[in-house]
Each structure stands twice: as structure tokens, then as C-alpha cells.
C-alpha positions in Angstrom: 17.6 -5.9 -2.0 16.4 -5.4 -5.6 12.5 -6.8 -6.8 14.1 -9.8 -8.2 16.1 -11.1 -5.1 12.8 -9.9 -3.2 10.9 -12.4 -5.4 14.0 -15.3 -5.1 13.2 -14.7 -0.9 9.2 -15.2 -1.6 10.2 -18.7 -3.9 11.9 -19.8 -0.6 9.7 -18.9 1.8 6.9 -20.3 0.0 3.1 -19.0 -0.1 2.2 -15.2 0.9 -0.5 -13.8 2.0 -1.5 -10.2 0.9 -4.5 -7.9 1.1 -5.9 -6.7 -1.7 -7.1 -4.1 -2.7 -8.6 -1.7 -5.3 -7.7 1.8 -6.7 -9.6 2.9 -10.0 -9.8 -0.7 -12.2 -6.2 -1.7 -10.4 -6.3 -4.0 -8.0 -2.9 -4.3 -5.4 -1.5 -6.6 -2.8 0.7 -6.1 0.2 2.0 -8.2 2.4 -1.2 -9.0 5.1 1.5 -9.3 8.2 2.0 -4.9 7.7 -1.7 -4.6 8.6 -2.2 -3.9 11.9 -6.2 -2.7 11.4 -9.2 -1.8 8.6 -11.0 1.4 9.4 -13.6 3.1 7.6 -12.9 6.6 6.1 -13.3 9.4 8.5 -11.9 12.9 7.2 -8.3 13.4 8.8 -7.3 16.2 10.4 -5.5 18.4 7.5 -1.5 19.2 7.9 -0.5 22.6 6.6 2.1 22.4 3.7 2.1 18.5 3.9 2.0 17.0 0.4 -1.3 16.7 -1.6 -1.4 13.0 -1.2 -0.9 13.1 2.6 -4.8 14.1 3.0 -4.2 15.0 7.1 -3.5 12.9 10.5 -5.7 11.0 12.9 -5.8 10.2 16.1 -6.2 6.7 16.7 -6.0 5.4 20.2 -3.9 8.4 21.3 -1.3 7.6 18.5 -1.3 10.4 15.7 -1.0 8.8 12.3 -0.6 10.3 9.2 -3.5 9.1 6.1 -1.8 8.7 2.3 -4.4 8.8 -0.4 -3.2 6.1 -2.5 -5.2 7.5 -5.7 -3.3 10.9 -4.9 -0.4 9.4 -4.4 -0.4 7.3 -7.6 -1.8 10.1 -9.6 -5.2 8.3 -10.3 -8.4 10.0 -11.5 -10.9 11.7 -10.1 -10.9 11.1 -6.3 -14.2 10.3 -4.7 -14.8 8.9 -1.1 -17.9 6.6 -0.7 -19.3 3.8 1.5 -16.6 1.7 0.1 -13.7 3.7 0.6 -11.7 2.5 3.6 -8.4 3.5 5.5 -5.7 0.2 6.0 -3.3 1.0 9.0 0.0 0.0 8.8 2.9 -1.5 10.8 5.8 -0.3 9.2 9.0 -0.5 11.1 7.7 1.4 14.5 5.8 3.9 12.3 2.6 3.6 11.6 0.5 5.3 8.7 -2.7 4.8 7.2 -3.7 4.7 3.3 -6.5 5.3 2.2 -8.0 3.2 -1.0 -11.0 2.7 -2.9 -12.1 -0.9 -1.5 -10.5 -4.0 0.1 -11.1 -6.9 -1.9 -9.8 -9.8 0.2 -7.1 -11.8 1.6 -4.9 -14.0 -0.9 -2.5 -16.6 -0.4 0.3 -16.6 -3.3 2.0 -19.3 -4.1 5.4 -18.2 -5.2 5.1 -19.8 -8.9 2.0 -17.2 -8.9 4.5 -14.1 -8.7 6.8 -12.8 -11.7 9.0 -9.8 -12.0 7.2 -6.8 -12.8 7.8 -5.5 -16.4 10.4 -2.4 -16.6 7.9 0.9 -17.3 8.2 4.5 -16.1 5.7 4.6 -13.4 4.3 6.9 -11.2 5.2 4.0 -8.5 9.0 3.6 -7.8 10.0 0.6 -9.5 11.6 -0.8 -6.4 8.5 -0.5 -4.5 7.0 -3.4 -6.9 7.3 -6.7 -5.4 5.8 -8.3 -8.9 3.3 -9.2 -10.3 1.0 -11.7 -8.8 -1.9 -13.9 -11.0 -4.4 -16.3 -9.4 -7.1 -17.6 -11.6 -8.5 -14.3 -13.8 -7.3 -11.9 -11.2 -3.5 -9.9 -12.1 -2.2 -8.4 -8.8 0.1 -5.6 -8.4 2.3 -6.7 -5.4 3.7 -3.9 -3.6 6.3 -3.4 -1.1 4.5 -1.1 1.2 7.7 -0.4 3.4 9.2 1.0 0.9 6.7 2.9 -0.9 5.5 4.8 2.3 9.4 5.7 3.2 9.7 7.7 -0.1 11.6 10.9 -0.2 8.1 12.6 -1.1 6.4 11.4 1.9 7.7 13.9 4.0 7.4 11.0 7.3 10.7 10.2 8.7 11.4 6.6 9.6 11.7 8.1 13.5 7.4 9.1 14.1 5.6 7.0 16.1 
């Protein structure tokens, strides 16, 4: 399903909700019923050969799960972990994987009218990952289909880890 039947489903279904949150000045969205849990950053356990975005595995509740650095990932600046920096785990399809961002912002409900195709630009993010974009108020979201985006060829998880 291509990002404009994606955003034909949203019109139907009405309102979304998504957690946002923020890497460098961006601030994304994904779908709030992928998040199973907000942890704050602990260093991960590293992987050898894993990719440099894949910062390592944790063990969380006697589940191993891998931790994506989203500003690694997404080629961002300078990466620096502080009080603010937290780890969002994911439900994605029986896997599940943690990313780590700069900040969670909050929880926003979309109304469909809020979200427009995003704009055709090379991007370090695969164009089919992007939902849209989403505007409320002052704030421009980046919506992101986190299924998708974590099931990349470069992320080196398959689709079977628990």
C-alpha cells in the first residue's frame, strides 16, 4: 500500500493518535498503538558487526531486543545522550525493537484533514516509510510508518526475532 492509499485509510478511519517525538529540530509521529513502553536510556549491550545505527541489544524482561539510534539511522548530527534522551519500545508484528530518540514530546490526536502527502525528496528515510505530513496548530509533524522503517533491508533484524 503506497503513502497515499495509507493516507486515504487514515481519512476513513478518522483521528490518530501518534507519539511524538524529537530528533535534532525535527519532530516525528508514529502511530501510539506500536508502543508497547517508554524507557530511559541505559547503554545496550554492543552486537559485533551489527550496523552503526543498531547501538547493541537489551534485555528487557528476559526478551532480547535490539536499540536503533534514530539520529544514526537518519544520519543526524552529532549524537549526544542526556537526561532527555529516552528508548520507545515497539510492537511490531511479534518483533519487538527499541529506538532510541532525543526526547518524547507528547501524545497527538490527528484528525485526518491535519495529514497531507509528504513532498517527493531524496531522503535519508525511505519514502514509503512516510505516512505524511501531519500539522496541528504551529507544530509540522513528520508521520512515520514505523513498521516499515524498522523492517528495512539495512536493519539487519528479520521479521522472525522475538
Amino acid at each position: 500500500m503506497g503513502a497515499m492509499e495509507q493516507i486515504g485509510a487514515t481519512v476513513t478511519a478518522g483521528a490518530r493518535e501518534y507519539l511524538t517525538f524529537r530528533l535534532d529540530q525535527e519532530e516525528y509521529g508514529i502511530d501510539i498503538l506500536k508502543v508497547q513502553e517508554i524507557r530511559g536510556y541505559e547503554p545496550p549491550t554492543r552486537i559485533a558487526n551489527a550496523p552503526n545505527f543498531i547501538k547493541g541489544v537489551v534485555n528487557l524482561r528476559g526478551t532480547i531486543v535490539p536499540i536503533v539510534d534514530m539520529r544514526l539511522k537518519f544520519n543526524c548530527s552529532k549524537v549526544e545522550y542526556d537526561a532527555f534522551t529516552v528508548v520507545i519500545i515497539l510492537n511490531l508484528h511479534h518483533r519487538i525493537v527499541g529506538i532510541v530518540v532525543d526526547s518524547v514530546s507528547d501524545v497527538m490526536e490527528l484528525p485526518a484533514e491535519s495529514v497531507k502527502a509528504a513532498p517527493d525528496v531524496d531522503s535519508v528515510i525511505d519514502g514509503d516509510a512516510v505516512l505524511g505530513l501531519g500539522s496541528l496548530e504551529d507544530r509540522m509533524l513528520i508521520l512515520l510508518d514505523i513498521e516499515k522503517l524498522m523492517s528495512g533491508l539495512d536493519m539487519a533484524l528479520t521479521s522472525d526475532a522475538a
